[in-house]
N, CA, C and O of each residue as an XYZ file, in Angstrom:
256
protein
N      67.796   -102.842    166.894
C      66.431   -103.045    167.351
C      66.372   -104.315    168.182
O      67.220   -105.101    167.760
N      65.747   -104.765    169.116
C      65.458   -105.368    170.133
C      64.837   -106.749    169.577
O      64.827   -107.891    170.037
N      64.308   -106.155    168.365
C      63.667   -107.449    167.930
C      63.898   -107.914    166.621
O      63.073   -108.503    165.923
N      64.845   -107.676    166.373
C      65.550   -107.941    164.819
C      66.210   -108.773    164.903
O      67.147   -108.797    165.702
N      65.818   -110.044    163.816
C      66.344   -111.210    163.378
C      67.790   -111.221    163.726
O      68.315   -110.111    163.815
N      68.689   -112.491    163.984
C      70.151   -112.472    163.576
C      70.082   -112.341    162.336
O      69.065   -112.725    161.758
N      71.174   -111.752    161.606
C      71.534   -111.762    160.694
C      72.549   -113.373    160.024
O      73.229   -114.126    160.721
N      72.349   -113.452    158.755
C      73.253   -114.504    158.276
C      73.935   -114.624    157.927
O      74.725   -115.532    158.185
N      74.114   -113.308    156.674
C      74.956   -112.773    155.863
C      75.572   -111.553    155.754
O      74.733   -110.678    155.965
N      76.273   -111.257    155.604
C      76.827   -109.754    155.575
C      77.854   -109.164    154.168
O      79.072   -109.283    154.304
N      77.412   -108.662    153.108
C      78.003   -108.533    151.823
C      78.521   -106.942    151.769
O      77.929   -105.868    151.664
N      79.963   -107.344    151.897
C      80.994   -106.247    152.211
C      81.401   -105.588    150.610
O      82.069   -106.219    149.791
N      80.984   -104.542    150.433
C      81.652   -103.776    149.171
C      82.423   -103.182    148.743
O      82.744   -102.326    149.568
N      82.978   -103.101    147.861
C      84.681   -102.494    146.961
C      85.370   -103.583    147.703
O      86.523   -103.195    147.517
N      85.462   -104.372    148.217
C      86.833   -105.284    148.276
C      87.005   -104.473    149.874
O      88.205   -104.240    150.022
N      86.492   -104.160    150.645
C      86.626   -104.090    151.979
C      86.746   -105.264    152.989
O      85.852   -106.105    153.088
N      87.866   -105.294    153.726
C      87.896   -106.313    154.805
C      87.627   -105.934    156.186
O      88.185   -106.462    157.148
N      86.868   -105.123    156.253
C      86.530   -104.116    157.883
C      84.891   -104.481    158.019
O      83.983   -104.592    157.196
N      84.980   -104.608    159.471
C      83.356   -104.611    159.587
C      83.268   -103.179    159.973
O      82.485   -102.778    159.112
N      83.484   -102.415    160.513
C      83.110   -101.033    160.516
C      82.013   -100.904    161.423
O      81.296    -99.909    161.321
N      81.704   -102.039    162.571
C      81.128   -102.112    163.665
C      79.668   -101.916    163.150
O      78.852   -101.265    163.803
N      79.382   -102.477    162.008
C      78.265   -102.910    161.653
C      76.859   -103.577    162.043
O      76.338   -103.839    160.958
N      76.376   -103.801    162.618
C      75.310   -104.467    162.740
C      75.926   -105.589    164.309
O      75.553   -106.747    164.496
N      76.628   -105.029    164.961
C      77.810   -105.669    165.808
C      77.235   -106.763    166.756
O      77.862   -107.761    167.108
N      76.115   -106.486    167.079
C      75.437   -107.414    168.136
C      74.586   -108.817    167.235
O      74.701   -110.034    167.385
N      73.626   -107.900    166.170
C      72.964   -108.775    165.415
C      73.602   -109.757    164.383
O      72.877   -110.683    164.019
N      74.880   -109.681    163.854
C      75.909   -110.072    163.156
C      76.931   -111.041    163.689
O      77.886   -111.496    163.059
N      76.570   -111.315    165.049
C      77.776   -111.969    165.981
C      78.327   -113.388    164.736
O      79.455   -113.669    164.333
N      77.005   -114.006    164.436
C      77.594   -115.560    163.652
C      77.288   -115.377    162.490
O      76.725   -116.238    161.814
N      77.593   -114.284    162.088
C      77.271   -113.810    160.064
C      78.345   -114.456    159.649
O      79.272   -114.616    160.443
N      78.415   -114.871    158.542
C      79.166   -114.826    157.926
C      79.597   -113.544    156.921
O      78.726   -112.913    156.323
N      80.641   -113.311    156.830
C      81.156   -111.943    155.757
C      81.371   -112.426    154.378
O      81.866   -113.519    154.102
N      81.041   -111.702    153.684
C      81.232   -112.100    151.862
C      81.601   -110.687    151.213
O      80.809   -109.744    151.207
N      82.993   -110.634    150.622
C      83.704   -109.601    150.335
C      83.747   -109.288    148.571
O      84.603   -109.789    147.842
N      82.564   -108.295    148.048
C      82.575   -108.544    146.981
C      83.556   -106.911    146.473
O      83.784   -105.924    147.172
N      83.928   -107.167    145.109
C      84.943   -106.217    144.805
C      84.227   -104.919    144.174
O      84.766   -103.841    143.925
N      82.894   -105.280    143.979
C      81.991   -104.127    143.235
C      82.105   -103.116    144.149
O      82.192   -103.433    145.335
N      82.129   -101.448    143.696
C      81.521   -100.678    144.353
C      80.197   -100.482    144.834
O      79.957   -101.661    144.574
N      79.368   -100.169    145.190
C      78.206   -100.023    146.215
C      77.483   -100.103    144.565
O      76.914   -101.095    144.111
N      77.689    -98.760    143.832
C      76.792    -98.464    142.537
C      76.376    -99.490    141.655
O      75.309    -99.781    141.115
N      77.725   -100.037    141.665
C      77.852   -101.233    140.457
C      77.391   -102.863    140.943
O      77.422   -103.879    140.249
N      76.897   -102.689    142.596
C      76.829   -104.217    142.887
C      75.255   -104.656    142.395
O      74.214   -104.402    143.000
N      75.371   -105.219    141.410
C      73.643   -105.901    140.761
C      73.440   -107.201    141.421
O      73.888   -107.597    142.497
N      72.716   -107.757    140.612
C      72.312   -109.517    140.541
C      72.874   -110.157    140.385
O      72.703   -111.231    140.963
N      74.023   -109.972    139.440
C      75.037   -111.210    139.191
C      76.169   -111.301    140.391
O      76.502   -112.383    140.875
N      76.760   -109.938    140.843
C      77.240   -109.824    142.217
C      76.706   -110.775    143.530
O      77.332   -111.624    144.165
N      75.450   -110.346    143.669
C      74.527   -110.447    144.553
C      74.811   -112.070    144.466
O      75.617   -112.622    145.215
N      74.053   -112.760    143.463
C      73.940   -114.420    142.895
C      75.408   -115.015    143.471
O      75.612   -116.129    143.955
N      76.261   -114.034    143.287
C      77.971   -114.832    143.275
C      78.131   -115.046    144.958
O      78.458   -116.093    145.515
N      77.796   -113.709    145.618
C      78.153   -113.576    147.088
C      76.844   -114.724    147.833
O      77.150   -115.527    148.715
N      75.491   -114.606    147.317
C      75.283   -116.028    148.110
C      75.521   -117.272    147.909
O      75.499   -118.019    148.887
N      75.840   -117.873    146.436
C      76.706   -118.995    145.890
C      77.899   -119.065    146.814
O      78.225   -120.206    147.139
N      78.778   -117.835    147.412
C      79.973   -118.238    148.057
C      79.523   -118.418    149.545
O      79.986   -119.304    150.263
N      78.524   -117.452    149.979
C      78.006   -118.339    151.362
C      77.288   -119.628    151.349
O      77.800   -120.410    152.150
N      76.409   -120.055    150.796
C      75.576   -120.932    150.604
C      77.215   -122.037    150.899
O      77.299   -122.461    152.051
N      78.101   -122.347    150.166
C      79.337   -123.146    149.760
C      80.037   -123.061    151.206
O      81.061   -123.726    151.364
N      79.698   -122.521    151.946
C      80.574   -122.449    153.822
C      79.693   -123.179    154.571
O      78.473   -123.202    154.739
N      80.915   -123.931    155.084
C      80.222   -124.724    156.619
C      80.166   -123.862    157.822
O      81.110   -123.388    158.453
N      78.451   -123.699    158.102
C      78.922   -122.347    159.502
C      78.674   -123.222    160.470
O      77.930   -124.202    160.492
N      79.594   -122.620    161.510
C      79.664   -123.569    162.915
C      79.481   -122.796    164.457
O      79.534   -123.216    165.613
N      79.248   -121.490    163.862
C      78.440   -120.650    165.045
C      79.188   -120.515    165.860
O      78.514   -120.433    166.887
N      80.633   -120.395    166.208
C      81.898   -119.704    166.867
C      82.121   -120.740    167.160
O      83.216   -120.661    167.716
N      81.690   -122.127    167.170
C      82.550   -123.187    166.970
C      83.523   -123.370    166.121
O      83.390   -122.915    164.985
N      84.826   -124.142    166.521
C      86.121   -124.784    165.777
C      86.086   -125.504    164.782
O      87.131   -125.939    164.297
């Protein structure tokens, strides 16, 4: 959509390391967070862990 926020975060499930051309434009400076739950099983405590591990990254926006 044309007018949809960047995105910040992006919480990848079962232990996947693929973006799968996801959200490709809006996602450019996401950060990825790779949790091991399947889709079914990802709750709150998942959820709590994967922004605890972004929140904990220095983002530098395709900077070095």
């Amino acid at each position: 959509a044309p007018h949809a926020e960047d995105v910040d975060v992006v919480i990848r499930t079962a232990g996947e390391m693929r973006l799968s051309n996801f959200l490709t434009w809006h996602a450019t400076y996401a950060e990825y967070v790779c949790a091991t739950e399947l889709w079914p099983e990802f709750g709150i405590g998942p959820y709590h862990t994967a922004l605890r591990e972004f929140q904990g990254r220095e983002r530098r926006f395709g900077g070095v």
